[in-house]
Phi, psi and omega in degrees: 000136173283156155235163193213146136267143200219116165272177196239109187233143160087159182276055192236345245358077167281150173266119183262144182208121165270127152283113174203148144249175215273309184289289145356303187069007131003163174151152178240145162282094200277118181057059190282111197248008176277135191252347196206189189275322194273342200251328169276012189269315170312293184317280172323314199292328169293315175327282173326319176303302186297328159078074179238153196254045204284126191258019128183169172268147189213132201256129192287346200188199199252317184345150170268006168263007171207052205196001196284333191241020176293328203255314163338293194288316223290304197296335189264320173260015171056045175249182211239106158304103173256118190210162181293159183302326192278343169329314213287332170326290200315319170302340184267344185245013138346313180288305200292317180294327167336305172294316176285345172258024184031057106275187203273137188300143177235149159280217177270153171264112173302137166307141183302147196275352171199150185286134178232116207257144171321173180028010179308155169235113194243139163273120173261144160041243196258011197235166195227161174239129180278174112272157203242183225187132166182068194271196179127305155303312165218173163309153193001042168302106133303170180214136186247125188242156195222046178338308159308317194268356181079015186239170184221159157218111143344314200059248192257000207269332165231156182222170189294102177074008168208160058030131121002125166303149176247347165318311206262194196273122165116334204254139173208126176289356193279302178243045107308289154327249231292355168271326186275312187295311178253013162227316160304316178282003160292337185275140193297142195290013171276335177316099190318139185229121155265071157352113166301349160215157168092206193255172186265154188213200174229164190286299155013277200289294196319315183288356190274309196235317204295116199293345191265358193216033172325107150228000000 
C-alpha cells in the first residue's frame, strides 16, 4: 500500500507530494515546489528521516510553482525527472515565468529526462500509480491515480469547488472541462482527489457542487 504526505511550499502555496512505500521504503516526489534552503530542507529532512528510497520526481504540468525545486531534488539523490512530453514549452520559459511571478531569480529548470504516456504505470514496491492525460490547464498536464489505495492527484487541473487557470499559454478551457468529465469524473465517487493547491475533496462531492464542471 502506498502513502502520501504532503508540504505546503512557496508563495503560490503549492502542494508538494512525497508518494511512498511502507515496505520498500521506495517513493517519487511529486511537483517539488521548494523554492529556497528551508523548504528544501523539509523535503530532504523528511525523505531522509524516513530512510525513503527515491526513484524519481515526476511533474503533474510545467508551472515554475511546481517545478521550481526539480534541480534541487534531481541532484541531492541523482534520479531522473518525468514528466509528459508536451510539458517542455513550459520548461523552457520556467526562468522567465519565474520573474513575473515574483519568484526569487532562478536558473533554466532542466527538461525531464522521461517521457510519461496517458495510461502508463510507475511502480513504488509493489504498488502503482496509473497516469491519467489531462490537459487543458496547461500542456501535457497529467493526473496520478492509486487504484488500490483509492486517491487521485490532480495537479492543477481540479481543485475543490474549482478548475485550473485556462489563461495562461497552452490552458483552454474547453478541454480542461472535458479532461475532468471524462477522465477524472470516471473514477468511483469516493475517490480522494489531492489537489495541487488548497485542500483535498472527492471526485463525488465535485460532480455534485463543483460550479464549473457540475454534471
Amino acid at each position: 500500500m502506498l502513502k502520501l504526505d504532503s508540504f505546503v511550499f512557496n508563495h503560490f502555496a503549492e502542494n508538494t507530494y512525497v508518494i511512498w512505500d511502507e515496505a520498500s521504503r521506495e517513493c517519487v516526489i511529486v511537483d517539488p515546489g521548494c523554492s529556497n534552503d528551508i523548504e528544501e530542507d523539509r523535503l530532504f529532512g523528511f525523505i531522509d528521516s524516513h530512510q525513503l528510497k527515491p526513484l524519481k520526481v515526476v511533474d503533474t504540468h510545467g508551472h515554475v510553482d511546481h517545478v521550481v525545486g526539480n534541480n534541487a531534488v534531481k541532484r541531492r539523490y541523482g534520479i531522473p525527472v518525468a514528466a509528459h512530453p508536451d510539458v517542455k514549452p513550459d520548461f523552457v520559459q520556467a526562468k522567465r515565468q519565474a520573474v513575473w511571478l515574483g519568484f526569487q531569480p532562478i536558473g533554466d529548470i532542466d527538461l525531464p529526462d522521461l517521457d510519461l504516456q496517458d495510461d502508463e504505470e510507475i511502480k513504488i514496491g509493489d504498488s502503482v500509480l496509473e497516469v491519467i492525460c489531462t490537459p487543458g490547464h496547461a500542456r501535457g498536464s497529467i493526473s496520478l491515480y492509486a487504484p488500490v489505495e483509492g486517491w487521485v492527484l490532480t495537479g492543477d487541473a481540479l481543485f475543490c469547488r474549482s478548475i485550473g487557470r485556462t489563461d495562461l499559454p497552452g490552458g483552454n478551457f474547453v478541454e480542461l472541462r472535458e479532461s475532468i468529465r471524462d477522465r477524472l469524473f470516471a473514477l468511483p465517487d469516493d475517490t480522494e482527489v489531492y489537489c495541487g493547491h488548497g485542500e483535498q475533496t472527492t471526485i463525488g462531492e465535485e460532480k455534485d457542487f463543483n460550479p464549473y464542471v457540475a454534471v
